[in-house]
C-alpha positions in Angstrom: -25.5 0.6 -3.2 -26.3 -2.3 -5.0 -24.1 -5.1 -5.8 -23.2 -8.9 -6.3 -20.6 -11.6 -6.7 -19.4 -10.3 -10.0 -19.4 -6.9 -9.1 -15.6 -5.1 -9.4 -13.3 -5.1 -6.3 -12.4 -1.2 -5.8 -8.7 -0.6 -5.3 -7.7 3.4 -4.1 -4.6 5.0 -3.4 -2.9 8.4 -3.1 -1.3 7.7 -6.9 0.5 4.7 -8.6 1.9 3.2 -5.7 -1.6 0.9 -5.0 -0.4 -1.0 -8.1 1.9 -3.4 -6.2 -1.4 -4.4 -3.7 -3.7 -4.5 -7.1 -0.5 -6.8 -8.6 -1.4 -9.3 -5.4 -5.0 -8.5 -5.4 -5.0 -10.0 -9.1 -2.3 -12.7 -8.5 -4.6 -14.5 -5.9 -7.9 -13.5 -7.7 -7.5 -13.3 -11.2 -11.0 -14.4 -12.2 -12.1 -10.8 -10.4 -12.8 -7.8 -11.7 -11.0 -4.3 -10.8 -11.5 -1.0 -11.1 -7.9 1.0 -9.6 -8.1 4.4 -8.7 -5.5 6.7 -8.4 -5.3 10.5 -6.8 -2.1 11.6 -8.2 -3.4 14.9 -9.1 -3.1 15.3 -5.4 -0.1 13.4 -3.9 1.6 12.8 -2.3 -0.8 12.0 0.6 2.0 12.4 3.3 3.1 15.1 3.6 -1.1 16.7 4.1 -2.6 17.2 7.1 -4.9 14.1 8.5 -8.3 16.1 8.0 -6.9 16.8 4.3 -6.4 13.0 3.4 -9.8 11.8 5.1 -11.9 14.2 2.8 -10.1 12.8 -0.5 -10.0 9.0 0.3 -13.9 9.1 1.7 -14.9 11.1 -1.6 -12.8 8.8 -3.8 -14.6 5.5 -2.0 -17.8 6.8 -2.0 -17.9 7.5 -5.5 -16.9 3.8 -6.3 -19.3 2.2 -4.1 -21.9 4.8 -5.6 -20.8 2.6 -9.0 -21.8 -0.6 -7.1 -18.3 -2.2 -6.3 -18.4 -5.2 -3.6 -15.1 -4.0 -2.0 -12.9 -1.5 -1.5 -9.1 -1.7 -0.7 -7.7 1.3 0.5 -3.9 0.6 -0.7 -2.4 3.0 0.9 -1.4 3.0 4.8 -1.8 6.9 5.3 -4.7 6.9 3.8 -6.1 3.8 5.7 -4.6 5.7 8.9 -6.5 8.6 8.1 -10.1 6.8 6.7 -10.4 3.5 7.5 -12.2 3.4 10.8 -14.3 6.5 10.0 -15.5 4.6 6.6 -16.3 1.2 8.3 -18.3 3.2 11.0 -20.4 5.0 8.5 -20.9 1.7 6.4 -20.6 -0.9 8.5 -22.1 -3.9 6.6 -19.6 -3.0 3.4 -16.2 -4.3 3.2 -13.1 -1.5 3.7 -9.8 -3.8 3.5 -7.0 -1.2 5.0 -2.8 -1.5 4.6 -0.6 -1.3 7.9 3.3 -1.4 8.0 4.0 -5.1 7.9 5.9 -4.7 11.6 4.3 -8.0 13.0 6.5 -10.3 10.3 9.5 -8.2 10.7 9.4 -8.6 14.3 9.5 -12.0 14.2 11.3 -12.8 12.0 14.7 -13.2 14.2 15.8 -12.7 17.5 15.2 -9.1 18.7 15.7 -7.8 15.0 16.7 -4.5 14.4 14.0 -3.4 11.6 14.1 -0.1 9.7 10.9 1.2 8.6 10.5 3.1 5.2 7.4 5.4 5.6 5.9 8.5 5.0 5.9 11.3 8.0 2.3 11.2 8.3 1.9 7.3 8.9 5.0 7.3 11.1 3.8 10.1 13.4 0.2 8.4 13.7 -0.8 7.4 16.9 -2.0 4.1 15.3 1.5 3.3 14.1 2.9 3.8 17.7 0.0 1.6 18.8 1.1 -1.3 16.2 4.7 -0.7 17.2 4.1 -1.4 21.0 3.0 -4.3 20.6 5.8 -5.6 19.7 7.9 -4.1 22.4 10.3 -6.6 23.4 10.3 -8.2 20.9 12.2 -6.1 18.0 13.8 -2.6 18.0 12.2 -0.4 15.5 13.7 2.4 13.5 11.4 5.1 11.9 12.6 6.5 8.8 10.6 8.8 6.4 11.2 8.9 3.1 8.8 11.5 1.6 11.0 11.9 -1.4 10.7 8.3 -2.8 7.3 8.6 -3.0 7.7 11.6 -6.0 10.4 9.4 -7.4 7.8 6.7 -7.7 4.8 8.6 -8.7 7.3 9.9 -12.2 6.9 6.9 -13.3 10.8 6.3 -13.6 11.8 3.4 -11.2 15.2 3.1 -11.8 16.3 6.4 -12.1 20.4 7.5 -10.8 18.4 10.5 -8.4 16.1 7.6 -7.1 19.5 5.6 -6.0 21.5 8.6 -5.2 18.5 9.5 -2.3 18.3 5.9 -1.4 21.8 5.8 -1.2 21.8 9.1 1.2 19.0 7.9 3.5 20.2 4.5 3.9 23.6 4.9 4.2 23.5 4.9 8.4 21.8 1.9 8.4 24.5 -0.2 5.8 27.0 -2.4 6.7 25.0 -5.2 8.7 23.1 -2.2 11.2 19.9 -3.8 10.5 18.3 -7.3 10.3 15.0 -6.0 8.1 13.8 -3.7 6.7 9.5 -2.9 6.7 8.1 -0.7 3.1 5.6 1.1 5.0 4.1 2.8 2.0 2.5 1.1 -1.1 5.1 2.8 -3.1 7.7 1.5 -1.9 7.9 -2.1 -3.2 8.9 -0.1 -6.4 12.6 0.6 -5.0 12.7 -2.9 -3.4 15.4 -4.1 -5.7 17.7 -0.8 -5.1 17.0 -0.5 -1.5 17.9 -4.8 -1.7 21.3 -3.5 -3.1 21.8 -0.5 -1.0 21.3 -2.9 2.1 22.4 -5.9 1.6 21.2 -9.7 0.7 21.1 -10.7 3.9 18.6 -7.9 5.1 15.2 -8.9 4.7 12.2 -7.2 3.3 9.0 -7.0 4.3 5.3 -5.3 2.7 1.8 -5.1 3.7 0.4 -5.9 0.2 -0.1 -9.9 0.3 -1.4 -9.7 3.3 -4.4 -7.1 2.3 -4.8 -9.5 -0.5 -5.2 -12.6 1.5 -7.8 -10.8 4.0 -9.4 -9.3 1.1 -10.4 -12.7 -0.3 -10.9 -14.2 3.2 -13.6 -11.2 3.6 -15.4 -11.8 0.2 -15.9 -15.9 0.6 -17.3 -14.9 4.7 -19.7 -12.9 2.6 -20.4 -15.2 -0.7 -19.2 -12.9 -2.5 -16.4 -14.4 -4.7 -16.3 -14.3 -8.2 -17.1 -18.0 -8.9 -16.8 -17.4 -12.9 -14.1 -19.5 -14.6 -12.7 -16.2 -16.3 -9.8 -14.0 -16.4 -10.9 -10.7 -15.0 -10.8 -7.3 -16.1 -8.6 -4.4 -14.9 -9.9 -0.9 -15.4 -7.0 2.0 -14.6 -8.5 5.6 -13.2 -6.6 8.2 -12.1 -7.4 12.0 -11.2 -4.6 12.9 -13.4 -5.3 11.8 -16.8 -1.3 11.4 -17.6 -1.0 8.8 -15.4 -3.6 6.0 -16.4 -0.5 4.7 -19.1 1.9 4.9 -16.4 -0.4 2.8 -14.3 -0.8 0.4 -16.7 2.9 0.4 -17.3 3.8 -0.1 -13.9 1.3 -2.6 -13.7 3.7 -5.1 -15.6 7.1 -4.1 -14.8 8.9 -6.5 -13.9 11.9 -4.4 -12.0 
């Protein structure tokens, strides 16, 4: 593997829904490079077994780094569940920047909040998600929710569709009326539906992602390594997907603005 400081940052996820972590990826470092690659011939990730998901998200990261990128984000919490520490293991001097449910800001962010969290069933039932959710016993009460369905809702391409609300409306409706303080988008796809599950909520609910946060370590983790992009450039973004249909949908969803 050979690269540099002006080598492409790798982003990989199960489909489209890595686009809102590239979005603040490229918002922090726009003078960097990207190459985004998505597996939407085979999502959603989910809903697979935990074997299943390790094989595709190594293959799809090795053959990046095989192309000589710096860095590779895995954007995607079930995949970062399933790969993550068996990637950094087997390359342990190369940079693997993984997504967790962002349950540390939702916690604190009142009093013993009530927090719903908006996952898939696979990163929900992982033992790491338990592990994350203990330690903030005490401190908030947490309330799993899958929502495997939003993720094919997503992965269409149509964010603002009347069956997307109508299934948000379904899934959320026990949790209306004031029942919870926040709510946690445990899935890269999710911040998609932000503005309908907003609505469907409430205002005064707040909302929390992991994607900012990967961004900020991400940079943190270059500069420890010299290996920001000090070119005074706008960078390059270079959409892949496993499902040739859905490169223009990436790059459409890129810029929406929902």
């Amino acid at each position: 593997m050979k690269y540099n400081n002006q080598s492409p940052i790798a982003v990989v996820d199960s489909g489209v829904g890595g686009i809102t972590v590239l979005r603040k990826l490229y918002k922090l470092m726009p003078n960097e490079d990207y190459i985004y690659f998505g597996d939407s011939a085979n999502a959603p990730y989910g809903v697979k077994t935990k074997e299943e998901i390790r094989s595709l998200t190594v293959n799809a990261c090795e053959a990046l780094m095989e192309r000589g990128v710096k860095a590779v984000v895995i954007a995607c919490n079930t995949a970062t569940s399933a790969a993550a520490e068996y990637l950094r293991e087997k390359y342990p001097d190369f940079i693997f920047i993984g997504l967790e449910p962002a349950l540390k800001p939702a916690a604190l962010s009142g009093e013993n909040p009530r927090v719903l969290v908006l996952a898939t069933p696979l990163t929900l039932k992982e033992e790491k998600f338990d592990k994350l959710m203990a330690r903030f016993e005490g401190k908030a009460e947490f309330i799993k929710l899958p929502a495997p369905e939003l993720v094919k809702f997503i992965e269409s391409g149509d964010l603002d569709s009347d069956e997307e609300l109508a299934y948000l409306e379904e899934i959320l409706a026990p949790y209306t009326g004031g029942r919870v303080d926040a709510v946690v988008l445990g899935c890269t796809h999710f911040p998609f539906a932000r503005r309908c599950i907003q609505r469907i909520l409430g205002e005064n609910v707040l909302v929390f992602e992991g994607g900012k946060g990967a961004a900020n370590y991400c940079r943190l983790c270059l500069k420890e390594k010299g290996l920001l992009n000090s070119e005074d450039r706008e960078g390059t973004i270079f959409f892949e997907n496993s499902d040739a249909n859905k490169v223009e949908v990436s790059k459409r969803m890129f810029y929406y603005k929902g």
